[in-house]
N, C-alpha and C positions, 0 to 999 in steps of 0.2 A: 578143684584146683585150677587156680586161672592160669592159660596156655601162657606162654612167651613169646611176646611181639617177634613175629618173622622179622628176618635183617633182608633188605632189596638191597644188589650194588649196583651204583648206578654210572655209564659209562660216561663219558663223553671229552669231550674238549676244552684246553685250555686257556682257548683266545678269546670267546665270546665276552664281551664288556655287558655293563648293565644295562645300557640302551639299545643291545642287539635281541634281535626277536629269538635266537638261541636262549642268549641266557635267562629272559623274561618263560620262556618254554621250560626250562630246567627248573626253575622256579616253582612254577606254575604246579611242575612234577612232586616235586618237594615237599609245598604244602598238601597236595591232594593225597599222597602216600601217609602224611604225618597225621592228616584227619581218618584215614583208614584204618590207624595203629600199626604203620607198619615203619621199622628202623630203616631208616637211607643208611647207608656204605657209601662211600665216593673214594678217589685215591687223593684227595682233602686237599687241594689245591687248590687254582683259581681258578675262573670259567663258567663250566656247566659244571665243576666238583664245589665250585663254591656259591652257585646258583640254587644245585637241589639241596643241599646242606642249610643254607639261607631260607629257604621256602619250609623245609622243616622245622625248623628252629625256631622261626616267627607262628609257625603253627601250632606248637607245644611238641612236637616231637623230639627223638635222639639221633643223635646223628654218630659216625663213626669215619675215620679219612685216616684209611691206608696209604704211606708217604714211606720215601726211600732214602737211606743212605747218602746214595750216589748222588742226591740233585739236593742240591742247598738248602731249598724253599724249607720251611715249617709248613703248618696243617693252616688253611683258612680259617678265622677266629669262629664261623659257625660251625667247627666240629667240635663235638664234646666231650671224645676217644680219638688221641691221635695212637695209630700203634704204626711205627717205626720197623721195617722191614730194611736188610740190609743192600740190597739191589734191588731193580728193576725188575725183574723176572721174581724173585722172595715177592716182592707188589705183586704183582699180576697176580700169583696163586693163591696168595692171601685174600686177594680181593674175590677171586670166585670163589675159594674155600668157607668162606665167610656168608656169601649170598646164597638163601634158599629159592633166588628171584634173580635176574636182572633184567635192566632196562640199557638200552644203548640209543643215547642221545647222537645227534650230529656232530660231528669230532673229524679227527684225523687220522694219520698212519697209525697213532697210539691205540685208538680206541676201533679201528679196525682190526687191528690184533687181539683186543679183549675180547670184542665181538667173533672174530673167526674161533679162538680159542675156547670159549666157554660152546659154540654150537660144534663146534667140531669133540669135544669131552662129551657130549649130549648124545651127537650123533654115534662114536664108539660105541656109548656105555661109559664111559669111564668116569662116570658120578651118575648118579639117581637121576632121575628125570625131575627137570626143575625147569618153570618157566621163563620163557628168554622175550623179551618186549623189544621191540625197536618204535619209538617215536617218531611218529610225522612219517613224511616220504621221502629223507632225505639215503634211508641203504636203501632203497627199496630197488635201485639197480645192481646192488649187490644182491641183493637175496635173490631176484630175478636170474641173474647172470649162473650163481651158484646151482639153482634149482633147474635151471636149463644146461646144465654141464651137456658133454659131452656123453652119449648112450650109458658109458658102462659108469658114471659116476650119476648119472640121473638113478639107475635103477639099484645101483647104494643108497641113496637118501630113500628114494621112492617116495611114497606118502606121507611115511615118519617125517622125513627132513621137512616136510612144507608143513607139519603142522608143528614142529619143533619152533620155530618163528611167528610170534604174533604179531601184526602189526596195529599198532593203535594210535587213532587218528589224534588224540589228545593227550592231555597229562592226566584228564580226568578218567578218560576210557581206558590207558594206562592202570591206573592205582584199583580203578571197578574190576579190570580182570584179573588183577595178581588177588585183590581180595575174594572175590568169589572164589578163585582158586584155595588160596588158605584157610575158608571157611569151610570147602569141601575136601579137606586133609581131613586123617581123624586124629 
């Protein structure tokens, strides 16, 4: 019985244009996930949601854009499943809920909230342990910052919290280690 393509969600921001090295990155992410056999998730907007969606889509892959109620927009035309959540927050859960994977592209206040929220659910326990990707080195003073807290919230993460974060240098180094990883699921 053939497995079920893992669904990745993929974070990031909504400003990036098509001739900024974000969205060519998100892209980049897109396709190398969709050659992996692995479903992109985006919250199906514009930007990097409609970069790694793009990059999937042009590669044979499916795509999925969680969108909300509250904000006007529709789903960017490369998503193939738009599902409609009625707030902001219904999005956010949906979008972790959804991913066995995520990656967190370069973004803003938005996608720093993804990113705190799905490592901080990791870090409890309060979902199974799933891999959290961050592209390039644009959190990497966040993760720094976090991981050198204060004594008594260093020795809450401890080890777990630094290896709960991957950093990967590419889209391509990205998509190699979420797939190694769902290769080595049973």
């Amino acid at each position: 019985m053939k497995r079920q393509a893992a669904i990745v969600t993929v974070f990031g921001g909504s400003q990036p244009r098509e001739s900024d090295q974000h969205y060519r990155q998100a892209h980049e992410l897109g396709v190398a996930l969709a050659q992996k056999g692995l479903v992109v998730c985006s919250g199906g907007y514009g930007g990097t949601m409609e970069a790694v969606s793009r990059g999937a889509k042009q590669a044979g892959g499916r795509t999925l854009g969680v969108t909300a109620q509250s904000f006007k927009s529709r789903a960017n035309r490369w998503v193939d499943q738009e599902v409609r959540m009625k707030t902001w927050r219904a999005r956010l859960f949906e979008l972790i809920r959804r991913g066995r994977a995520y990656v967190a592209c370069p973004g803003g206040t938005g996608t720093l909230v993804e990113l705190a929220v799905v490592w901080e659910m990791l870090n409890k326990g309060a979902m199974s342990n799933r891999p959290l990707v961050v592209l390039g080195d644009f959190w990497k003073p966040v993760i720094d910052c976090v991981q050198e807290a204060e004594p008594g919230q260093r020795t809450r993460l401890g080890e777990r919290g630094k290896e709960m974060v991957h950093r990967a240098s590419s889209a391509a180094d990205a998509a190699g280690y979420l797939a190694e990883y769902f290769r080595a699921q049973p």
